[in-house]
N, C-alpha and C positions, 0 to 999 in steps of 0.2 A: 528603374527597378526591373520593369519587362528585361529592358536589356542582359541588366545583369544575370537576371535568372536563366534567361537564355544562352549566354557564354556559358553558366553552370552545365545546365543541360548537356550544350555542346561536348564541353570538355567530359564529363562523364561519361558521353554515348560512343566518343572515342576511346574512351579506357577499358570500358567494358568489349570493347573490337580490338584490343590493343595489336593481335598481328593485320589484320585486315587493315590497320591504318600503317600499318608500316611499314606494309606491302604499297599500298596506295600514295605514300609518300617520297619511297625508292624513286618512283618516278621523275618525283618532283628534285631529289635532291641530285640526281646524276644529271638532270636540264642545268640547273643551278651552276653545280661541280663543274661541269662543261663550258658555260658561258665565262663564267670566273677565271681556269686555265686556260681557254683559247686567248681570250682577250690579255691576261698576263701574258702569253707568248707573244701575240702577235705587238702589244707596246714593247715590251722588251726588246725585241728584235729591230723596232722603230728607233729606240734609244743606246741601241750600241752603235747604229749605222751611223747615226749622228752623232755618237761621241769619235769617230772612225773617222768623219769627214773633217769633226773639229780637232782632231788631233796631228792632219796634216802641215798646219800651220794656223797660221791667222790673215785673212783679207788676201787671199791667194787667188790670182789666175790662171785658167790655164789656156794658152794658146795651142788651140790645132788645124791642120790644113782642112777641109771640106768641110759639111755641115753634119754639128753632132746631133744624132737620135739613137732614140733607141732601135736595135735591131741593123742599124745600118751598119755598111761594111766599110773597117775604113779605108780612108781617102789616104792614096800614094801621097808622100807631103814632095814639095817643093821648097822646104825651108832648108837654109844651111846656114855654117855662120855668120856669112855676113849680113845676114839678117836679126840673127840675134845683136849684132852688134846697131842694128835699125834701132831696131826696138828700144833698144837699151838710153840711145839720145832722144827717143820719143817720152820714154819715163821721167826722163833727165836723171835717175840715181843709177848706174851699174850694176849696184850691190842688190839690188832688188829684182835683178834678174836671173835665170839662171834656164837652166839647157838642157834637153835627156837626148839621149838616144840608146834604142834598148834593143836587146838583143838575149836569147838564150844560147847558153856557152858551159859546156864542162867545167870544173874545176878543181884538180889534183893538186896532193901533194901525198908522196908516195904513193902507197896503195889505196891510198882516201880517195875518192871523187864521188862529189856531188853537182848534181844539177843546177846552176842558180843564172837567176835573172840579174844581167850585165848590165849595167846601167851607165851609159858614158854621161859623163856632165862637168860642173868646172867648179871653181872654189865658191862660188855664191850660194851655196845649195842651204849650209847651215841658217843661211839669213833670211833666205825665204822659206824653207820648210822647217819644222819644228823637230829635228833627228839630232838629239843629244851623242856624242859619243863616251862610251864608257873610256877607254884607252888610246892614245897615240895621237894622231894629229887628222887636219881630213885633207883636200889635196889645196893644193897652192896653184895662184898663179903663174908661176915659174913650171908648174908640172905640166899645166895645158899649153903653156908657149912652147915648151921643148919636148912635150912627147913621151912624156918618162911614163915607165911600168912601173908603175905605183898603184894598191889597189887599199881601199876599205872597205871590209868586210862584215857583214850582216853577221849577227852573234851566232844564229843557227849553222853556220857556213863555215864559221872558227868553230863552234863547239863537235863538229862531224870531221871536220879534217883535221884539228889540233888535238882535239879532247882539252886537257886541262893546261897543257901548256900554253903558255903568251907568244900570241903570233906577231907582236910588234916585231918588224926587224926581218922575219922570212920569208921565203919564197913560196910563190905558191904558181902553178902552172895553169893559164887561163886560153884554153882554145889552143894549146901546145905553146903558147909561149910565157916567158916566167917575168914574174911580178914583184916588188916585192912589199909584204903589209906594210903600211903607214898609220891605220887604223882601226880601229873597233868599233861599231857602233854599240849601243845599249838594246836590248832587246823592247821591241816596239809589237810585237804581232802582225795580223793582218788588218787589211783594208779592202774590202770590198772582192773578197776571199783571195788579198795576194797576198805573199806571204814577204813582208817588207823584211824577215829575218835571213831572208834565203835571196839577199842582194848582196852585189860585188861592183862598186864605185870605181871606176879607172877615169883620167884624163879623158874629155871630149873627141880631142884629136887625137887620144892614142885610140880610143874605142874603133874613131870611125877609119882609119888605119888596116885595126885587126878587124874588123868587119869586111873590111873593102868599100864605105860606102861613104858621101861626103853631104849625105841630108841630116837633117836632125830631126825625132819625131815629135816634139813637141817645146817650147818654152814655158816657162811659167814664171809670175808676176807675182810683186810682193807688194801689194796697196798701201801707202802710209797710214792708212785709218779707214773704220768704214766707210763713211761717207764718201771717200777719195775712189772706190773700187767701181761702181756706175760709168764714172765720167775719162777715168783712166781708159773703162773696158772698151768705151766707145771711142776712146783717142789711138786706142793700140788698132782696133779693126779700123778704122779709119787709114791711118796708112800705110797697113797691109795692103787694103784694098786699093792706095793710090799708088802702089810699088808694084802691088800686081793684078792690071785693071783685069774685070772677066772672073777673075779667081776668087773661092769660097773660104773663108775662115769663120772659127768658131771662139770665142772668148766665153771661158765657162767659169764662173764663178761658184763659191761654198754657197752661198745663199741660193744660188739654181738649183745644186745637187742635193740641197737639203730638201726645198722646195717641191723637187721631183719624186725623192725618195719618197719623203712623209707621205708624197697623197699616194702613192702605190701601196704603204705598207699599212694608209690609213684605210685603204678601201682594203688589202687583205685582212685585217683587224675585225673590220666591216663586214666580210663575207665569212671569218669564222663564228665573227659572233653571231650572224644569222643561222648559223649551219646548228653551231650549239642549241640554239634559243627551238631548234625540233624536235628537241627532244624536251623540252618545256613542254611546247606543245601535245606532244604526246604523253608527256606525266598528264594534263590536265584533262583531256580524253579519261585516261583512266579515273581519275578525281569525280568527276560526271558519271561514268557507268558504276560507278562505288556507289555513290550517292543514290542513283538510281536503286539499285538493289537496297540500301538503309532505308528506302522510299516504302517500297515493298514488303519489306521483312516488317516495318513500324507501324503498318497501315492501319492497324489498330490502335496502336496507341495516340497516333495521331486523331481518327476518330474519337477516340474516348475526350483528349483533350478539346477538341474544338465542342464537343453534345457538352463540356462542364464549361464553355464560356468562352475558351480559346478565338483566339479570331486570325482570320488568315493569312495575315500581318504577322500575327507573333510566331506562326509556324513558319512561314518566311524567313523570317528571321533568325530564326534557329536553326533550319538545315542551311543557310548561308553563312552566318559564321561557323558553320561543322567545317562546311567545304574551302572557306580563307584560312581557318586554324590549320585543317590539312596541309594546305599549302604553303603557307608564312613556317609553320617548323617545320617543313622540307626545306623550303628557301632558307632558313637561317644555318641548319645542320647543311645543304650544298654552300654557302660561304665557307662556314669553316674548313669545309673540306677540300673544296676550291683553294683557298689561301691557303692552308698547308702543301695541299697539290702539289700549287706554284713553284711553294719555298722549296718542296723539295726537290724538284725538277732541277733549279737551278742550281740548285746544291751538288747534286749528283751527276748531271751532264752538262754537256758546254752549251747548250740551250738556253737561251738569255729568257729572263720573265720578271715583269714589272706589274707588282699591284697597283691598281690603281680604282680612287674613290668610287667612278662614278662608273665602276662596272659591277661592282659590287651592289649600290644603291640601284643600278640596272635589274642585277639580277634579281635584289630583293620585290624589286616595286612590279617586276614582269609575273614574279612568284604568288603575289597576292594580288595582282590581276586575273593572273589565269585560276585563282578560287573563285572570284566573281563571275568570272565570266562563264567558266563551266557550272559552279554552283547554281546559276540561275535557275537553269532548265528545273532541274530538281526541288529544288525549292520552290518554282511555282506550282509542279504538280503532284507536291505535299499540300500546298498553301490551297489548292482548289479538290482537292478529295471531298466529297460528299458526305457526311458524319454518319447519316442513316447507313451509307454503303458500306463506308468504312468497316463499320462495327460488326456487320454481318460477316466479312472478310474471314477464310479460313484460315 
């Protein structure tokens, strides 16, 4: 019953302050607000990268010359094809390999030209990567035996030079020499900010032709299953490195790249929500100097009650849930405003953000921590006023 009459109390002596508390709640609800939108941003942005990595394929390797880190520059390759053609008996399936070599190259037809990433490779490419085409066919092995300019083109790259007409069947000019489409892809976006729509596919050996160059910059593997992708990874660097002793390869698998990404985006997730969770901290500062002053302003009323029997418990009591009430409806009013935030963020710009449970229950449980924890002060020197003094108080 103490109790309850003390929520009463509480709730009252904030209604009776009603701007005062929500001036003092502001605080609390933009900590809240903050914690809520960062952390939607930063899983968001966690959850596109990963749906980006898993939408390159499935159990995909990639082979490249030196060792991959971050920040490193890369390594001149020493791969050509007849290396891929190694590789390929090391797999034992063909079809599960496939080639790049890349290069950026003009790309006209008439007065249209756009910039796009050249991508030389051979017909295995649909089997190992996951790039549906909308229109026409993708290249054959007949086109990488004999050379042919043949190109398949990235939607964004037909929609800039074509416009609306179907570019099955015409030419298009690639580094001054002429092509002609065999293909369309489907529009896929970016990847790891490339832009896979603004690629143009030609024959391996015609790319490395019109380049002038006869390395390849990387291969990539198609693992029967996941469990197949480990022991593959290690049978491929294995006789790289018995083909070519001294020399550095990289086998990089989806599992590593997700594994790398998650903990960089989990620790930026981590340091926005630290950054958010300051101004928590500062809502709850002011929560404390509020309270302090209700300390002051009450000083009598406080005396009066403890001289009719009050005891320093129940005054305790009372300005500590004044100061969780504060806090719990700021925390609840920054969720909702937080979660709409979110939604609307993602709504309105290409900004990815992902609610999630247990940053919400973060927010809330930090929210009515930081009543406790600033409320105490307060509350104990309501709880230890003197009654004689009190009452004398002007």
């Amino acid at each position: 019953m103490r109790t309850a009459e003390a929520l009463r109390m509480a709730v009252e002596a904030l209604r009776v302050n009603r701007l005062r508390s929500g001036l003092t709640m502001f605080g609390v609800i933009i900590g809240v607000l903050s914690v809520v939108i960062l952390v939607a941003i930063g899983t968001g942005a966690k959850d596109a990268v990963e749906r980006e990595i898993a939408g390159l394929g499935s159990n995909i390797i990639l082979v490249v010359p030196g060792q991959v880190t971050l920040g490193a520059a890369p390594t001149q390759s020493r791969l050509d094809l007849s290396d891929v053609a190694y590789v390929r008996r090391v797999v034992g399936d063909p079809s599960r390999v496939t080639v790049a070599v890349n290069s950026g190259e003009p790309v006209r037809v008439g007065r249209n030209e756009v910039f796009a990433t050249l991508t030389g490779t051979d017909e295995n490419v649909p089997g190992v990567f996951d790039r549906p085409l909308r229109r026409g066919r993708y290249l054959s092995e007949t086109d990488v035996d004999t050379r042919r300019r043949v190109a398949v083109l990235g939607s964004e790259v037909a929609a800039k030079l074509f416009g609306d007409v179907d570019p099955i069947g015409r030419q298009v000019t690639v580094a001054g020499v002429r092509f002609r489409v065999v293909g369309l892809y489907e529009t896929v976006g970016a990847t790891f900010g490339v832009a896979r729509d603004q690629e143009v596919h030609i024959p391996v050996t015609t790319a490395q032709r019109l380049i002038g160059m006869n390395r390849i910059n990387a291969v990539a593997v198609s693992a029967s299953g996941p469990d197949e992708i480990e022991p593959l990874r290690r049978r491929v660097l294995a006789a790289l490195a018995e083909r070519y002793p001294g020399e550095r390869f990289s086998a990089v698998t989806q599992t590593q790249l997700l594994g790398t990404v998650g903990t960089v985006l989990g620790m930026l997730t981590g340091v926005l929500a630290a950054i958010a969770a300051i101004s928590l901290l500062v809502g709850g500062v002011g929560v404390s100097n509020i309270m302090l002053v209700g300390v002051r302003e009450r000083t009598k009323e406080i005396g009066l009650r403890k001289a009719l029997g009050a005891r320093g418990r129940d005054v305790l009591v009372q300005f500590l849930i004044e100061a969780v009430l504060l806090t719990t409806i700021g925390g609840l009013a920054g969720i909702v405003l937080g979660v709409g935030g979110a939604l609307l963020i993602q709504a309105v710009s290409p900004v990815p953000a992902a609610i999630t449970w247990w940053s919400i229950v973060l927010a809330f449980g930090v929210s009515a921590g930081v009543g406790v924890f600033f409320g105490v002060a307060p509350a104990r020197r309501a709880a230890r006023l003197d009654p004689v003094v009190a009452l004398r108080t002007e």
